[in-house]
N, C-alpha and C positions, 0 to 999 in steps of 0.2 A: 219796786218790791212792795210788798202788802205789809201793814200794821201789824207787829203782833202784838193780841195781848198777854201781856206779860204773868195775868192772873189766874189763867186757865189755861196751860199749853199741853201738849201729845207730845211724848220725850221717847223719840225711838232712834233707828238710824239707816242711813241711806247710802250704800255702798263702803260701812263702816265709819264712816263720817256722824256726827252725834246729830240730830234734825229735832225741831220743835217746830209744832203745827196747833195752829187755832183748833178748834173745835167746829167741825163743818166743812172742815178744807181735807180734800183728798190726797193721795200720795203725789199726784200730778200736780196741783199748786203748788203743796213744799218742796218738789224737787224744783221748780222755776224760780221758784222763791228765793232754792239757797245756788241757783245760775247753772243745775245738775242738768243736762240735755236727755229727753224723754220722745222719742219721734212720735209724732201724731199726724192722723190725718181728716178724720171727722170731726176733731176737739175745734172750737172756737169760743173765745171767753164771753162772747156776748150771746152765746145761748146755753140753754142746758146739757151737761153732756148724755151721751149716748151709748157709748160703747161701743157703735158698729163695726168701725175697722178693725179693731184690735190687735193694733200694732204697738199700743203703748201699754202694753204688757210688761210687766217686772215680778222678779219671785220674791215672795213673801215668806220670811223664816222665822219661826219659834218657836227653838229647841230641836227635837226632832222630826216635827212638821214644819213642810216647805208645800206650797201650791202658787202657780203662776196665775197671776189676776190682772184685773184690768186700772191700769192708775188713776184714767180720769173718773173714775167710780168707786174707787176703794179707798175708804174711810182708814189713814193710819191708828192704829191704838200702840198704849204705851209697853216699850218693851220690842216691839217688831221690829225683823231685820228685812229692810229691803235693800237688792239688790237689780240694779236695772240694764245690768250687762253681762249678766250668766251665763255658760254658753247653754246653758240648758230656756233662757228669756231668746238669744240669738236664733235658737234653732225653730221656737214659735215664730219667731218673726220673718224667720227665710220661707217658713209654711204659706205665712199670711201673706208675706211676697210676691210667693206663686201664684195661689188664688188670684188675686188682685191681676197679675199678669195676665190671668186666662178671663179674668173678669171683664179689665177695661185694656189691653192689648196696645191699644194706639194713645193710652195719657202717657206724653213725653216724664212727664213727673213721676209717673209709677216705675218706668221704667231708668231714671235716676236713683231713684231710691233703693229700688231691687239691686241697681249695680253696686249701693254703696255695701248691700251683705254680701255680695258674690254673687247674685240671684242674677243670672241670664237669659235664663228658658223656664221653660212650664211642662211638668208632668202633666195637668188636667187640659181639659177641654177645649178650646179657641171657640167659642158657637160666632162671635162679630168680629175681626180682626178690624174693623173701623170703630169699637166701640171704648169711648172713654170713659163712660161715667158708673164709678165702684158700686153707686148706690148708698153711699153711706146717709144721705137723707140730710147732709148739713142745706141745703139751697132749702129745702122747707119747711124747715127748724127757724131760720132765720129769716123767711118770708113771715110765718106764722106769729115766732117770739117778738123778734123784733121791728121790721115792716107793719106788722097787723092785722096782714090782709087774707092771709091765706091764697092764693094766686098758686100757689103749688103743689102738688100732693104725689105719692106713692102710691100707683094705681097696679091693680092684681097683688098677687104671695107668691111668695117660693121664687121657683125660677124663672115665673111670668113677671115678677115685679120691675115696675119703672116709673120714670120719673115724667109725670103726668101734669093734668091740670083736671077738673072737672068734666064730666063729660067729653076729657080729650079734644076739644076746641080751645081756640084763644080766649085767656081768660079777664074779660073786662076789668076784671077789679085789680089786676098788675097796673102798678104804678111807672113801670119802666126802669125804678127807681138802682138796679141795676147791680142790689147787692146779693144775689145768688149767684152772679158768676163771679162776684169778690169774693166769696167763702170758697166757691170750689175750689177743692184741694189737685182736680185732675185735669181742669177748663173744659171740662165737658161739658157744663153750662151756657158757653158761650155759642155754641152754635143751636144751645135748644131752647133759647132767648125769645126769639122771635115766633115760634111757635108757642111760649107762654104767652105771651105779652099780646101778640097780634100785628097790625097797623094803628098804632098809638095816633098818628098822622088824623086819621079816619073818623076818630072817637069826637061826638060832641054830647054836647050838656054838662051839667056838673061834675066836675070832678075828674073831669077830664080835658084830653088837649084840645084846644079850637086850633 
């Protein structure tokens, strides 16, 4: 659990339960915090968050305004009721469930998760019925923040976007080191490894493997 300090807290609450949050900590820290389960799939604590999936959505109430927001980005203030299992938070999440179904079709984990709301099928599209990876950009948040190297990137927009390297060749400066297919939430990383990385085998001179 995270230190609180005791001299500056956010005094709100969290499925009617009373919650106090640092200053800088989002509704998704305090609910981990106070052991409240918040499903995620792009969130990783060792990078910054993003927002992309948008699966850890919870509605935000005070008084007679309510709006469904994103946890690991939304700053609690004093006074707000959060709620993270509405069925009105539920029915975003069965949306986002679908998506993601037609998104990445073949990640075993998506389709657990989907099962755990009832999510079986997809109203939208299939364009890759082999295709795992959401997109959500954790493998190069984590190459980038953490690794250092940048070895990964999101190449095109829209509906062209994927998950690349530089000029779509293997990218010298991956370390092999092996942690984007540790973060991936859907192991679609693991089989687009090798085409980051290259023949590691091959590489000589500094900084590289003999």
């Amino acid at each position: 659990m995270k230190e609180i300090d005791t001299k500056k807290l956010i005094n709100f609450s969290i499925n009617g339960t009373p919650a106090q949050a640092k200053e800088g900590w989002t509704v998704l820290d305090t609910a981990r915090n106070m052991g409240i389960h918040i499903p995620t799939l792009c969130h990783h604590e060792a990078v910054e968050p993003s927002g992309a999936c948008r699966l850890c959505v919870v509605e935000a109430r005070d008084g007679a305004w309510s709006k469904v927001v994103v946890s690991c980005m939304y700053p609690p203030y004093e006074g707000v009721e959060i709620l993270t299992d509405s069925e009105r938070v539920k029915n975003v999440r069965r949306w986002v469930l679908e998506m993601l179904l037609a998104q990445c079709p073949a990640s075993r984990e998506i389709k657990a998760l989907a099962a755990e709301y009832g999510v079986k099928s997809t109203r939208f599209r299939i364009k890759n019925p082999e295709e795992q990876c959401m997109l959500c950009g954790l493998c190069v948040r984590v190459c980038a923040e953490v690794v250092g190297v940048q070895a990964i990137s999101l190449g095109s927009r829209g509906v062209l976007k994927h998950v690349s390297t530089p000029y779509m060749v293997p990218n010298r400066a991956c370390i092999a080191c092996g942690s984007c297919v540790t973060v991936c939430p859907t192991g679609a990383m693991q089989a687009r490894l090798d085409k980051v990385r290259g023949d590691v085998s091959q590489r000589t001179g500094h900084g590289f493997a003999h």
